[in-house]
DRENLUMZA-947187 format. One record per residue: residue number from 0; z, y, x of N, C-alpha, C in turn; residue in three letters. Coordinates in pm, whole numbers. Layout:
BEGIN
NUM Z Y X Z Y X Z Y X Ala
...
This chain:
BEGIN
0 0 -119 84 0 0 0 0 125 88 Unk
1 -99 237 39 -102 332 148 -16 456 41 Unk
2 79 512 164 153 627 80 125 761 214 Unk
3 156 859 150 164 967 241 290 1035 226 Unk
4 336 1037 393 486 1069 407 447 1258 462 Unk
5 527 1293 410 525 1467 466 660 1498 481 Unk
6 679 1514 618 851 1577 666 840 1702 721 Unk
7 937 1796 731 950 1904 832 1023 1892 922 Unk
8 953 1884 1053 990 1921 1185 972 2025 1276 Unk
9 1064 2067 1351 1012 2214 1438 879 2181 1544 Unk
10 770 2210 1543 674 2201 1600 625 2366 1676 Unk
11 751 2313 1820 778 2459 1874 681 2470 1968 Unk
12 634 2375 2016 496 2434 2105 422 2299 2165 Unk
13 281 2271 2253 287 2195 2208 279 2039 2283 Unk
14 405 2059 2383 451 1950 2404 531 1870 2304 Unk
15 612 1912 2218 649 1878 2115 575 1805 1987 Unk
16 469 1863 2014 343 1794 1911 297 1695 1963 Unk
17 256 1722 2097 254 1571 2175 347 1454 2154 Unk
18 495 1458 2202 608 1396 2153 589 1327 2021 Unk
19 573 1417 1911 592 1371 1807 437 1223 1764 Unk
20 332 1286 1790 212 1242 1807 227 1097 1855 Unk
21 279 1091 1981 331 981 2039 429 884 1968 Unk
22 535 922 1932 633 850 1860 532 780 1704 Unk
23 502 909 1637 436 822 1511 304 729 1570 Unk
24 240 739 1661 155 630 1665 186 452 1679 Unk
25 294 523 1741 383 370 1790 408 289 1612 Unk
26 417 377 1522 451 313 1387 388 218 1360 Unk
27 384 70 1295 276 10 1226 211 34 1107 Unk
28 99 -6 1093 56 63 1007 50 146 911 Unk
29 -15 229 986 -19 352 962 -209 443 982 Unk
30 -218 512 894 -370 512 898 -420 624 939 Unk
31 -365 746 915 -383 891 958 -249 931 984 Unk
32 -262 1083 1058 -119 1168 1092 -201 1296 1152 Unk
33 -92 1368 1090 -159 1505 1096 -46 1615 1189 Unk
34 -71 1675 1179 51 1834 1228 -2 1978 1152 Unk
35 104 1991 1110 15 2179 1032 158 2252 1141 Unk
36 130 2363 1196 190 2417 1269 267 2534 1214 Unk
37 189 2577 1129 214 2709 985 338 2635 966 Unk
38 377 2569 871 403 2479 814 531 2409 875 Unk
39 543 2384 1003 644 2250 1059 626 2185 994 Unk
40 537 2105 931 489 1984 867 401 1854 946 Unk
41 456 1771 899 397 1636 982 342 1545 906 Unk
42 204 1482 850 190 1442 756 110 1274 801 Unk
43 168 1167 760 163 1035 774 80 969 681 Unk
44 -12 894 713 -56 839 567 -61 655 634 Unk
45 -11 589 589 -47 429 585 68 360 526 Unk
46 118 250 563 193 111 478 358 211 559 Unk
47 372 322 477 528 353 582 561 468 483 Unk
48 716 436 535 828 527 418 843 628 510 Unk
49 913 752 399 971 841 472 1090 812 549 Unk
50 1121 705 531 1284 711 628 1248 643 717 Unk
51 1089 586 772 1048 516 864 1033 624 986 Unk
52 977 725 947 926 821 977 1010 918 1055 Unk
53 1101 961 982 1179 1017 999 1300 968 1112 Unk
54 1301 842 1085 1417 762 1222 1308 772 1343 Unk
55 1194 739 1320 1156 764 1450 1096 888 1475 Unk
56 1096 1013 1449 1107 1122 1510 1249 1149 1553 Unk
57 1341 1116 1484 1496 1134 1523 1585 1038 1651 Unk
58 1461 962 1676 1495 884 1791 1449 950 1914 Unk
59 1333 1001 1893 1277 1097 2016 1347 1270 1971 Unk
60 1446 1263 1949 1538 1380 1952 1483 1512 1862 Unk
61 1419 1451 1749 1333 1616 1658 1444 1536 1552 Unk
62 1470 1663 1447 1545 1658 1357 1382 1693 1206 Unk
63 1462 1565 1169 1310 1548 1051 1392 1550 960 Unk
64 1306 1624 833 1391 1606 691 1223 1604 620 Unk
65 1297 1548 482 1104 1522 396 1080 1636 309 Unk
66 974 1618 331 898 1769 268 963 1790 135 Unk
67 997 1690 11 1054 1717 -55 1191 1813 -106 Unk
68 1243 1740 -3 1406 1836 15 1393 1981 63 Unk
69 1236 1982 130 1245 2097 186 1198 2208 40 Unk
70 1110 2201 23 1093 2237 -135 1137 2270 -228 Unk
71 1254 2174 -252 1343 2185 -355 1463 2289 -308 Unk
72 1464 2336 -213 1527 2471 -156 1496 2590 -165 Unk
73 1512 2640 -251 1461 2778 -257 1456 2880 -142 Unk
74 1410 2955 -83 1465 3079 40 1511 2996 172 Unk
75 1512 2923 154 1537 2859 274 1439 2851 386 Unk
C-alpha cells in the first residue's frame, strides 16, 4: 500500500538535506521523497508510516513532527 508521509523538519542548509536524504533512503520501501525548503517539509511516498519516518530522522539527530500536528496549530 502506497501512503504519503509529510513531517516538518528544520531544513537549515544543505548539509542537512543531505543527512536527511540519506537516512530516508535507507527506509524500505519507499517510492519517492521530496524536501520543500519554504516549508521545512519532507515528503515520503511508499509502503511507510509516519512514525517510520519520523524515528528515523530522529535517529540521525533532526527533530521530526507530522505535517498534521503541524497544521492543526494555529500561529505557530
Amino acid at each position: 500500500m502506497t501512503n504519503v508521509v509529510e513531517v516538518k523538519v528544520g531544513l537549515h542548509c544543505d548539509e542537512c538535506i543531505k543527512k536527511i536524504f540519506k537516512a530516508i533512503k535507507k527506509i524500505e520501501d519507499i517510492e519517492t521523497y521530496n524536501v520543500d525548503k519554504q516549508l521545512n517539509k519532507v515528503i515520503v511516498t511508499g509502503n511507510v508510516t509516519t512514525e517510520e519516518v519520523i524515528r528515523v530522522l530522529q535517529k540521525n539527530g533532526k527533530n521530526a513532527t507530522p505535517w498534521e500536528d503541524v497544521q492543526a496549530q494555529p500561529n505557530s
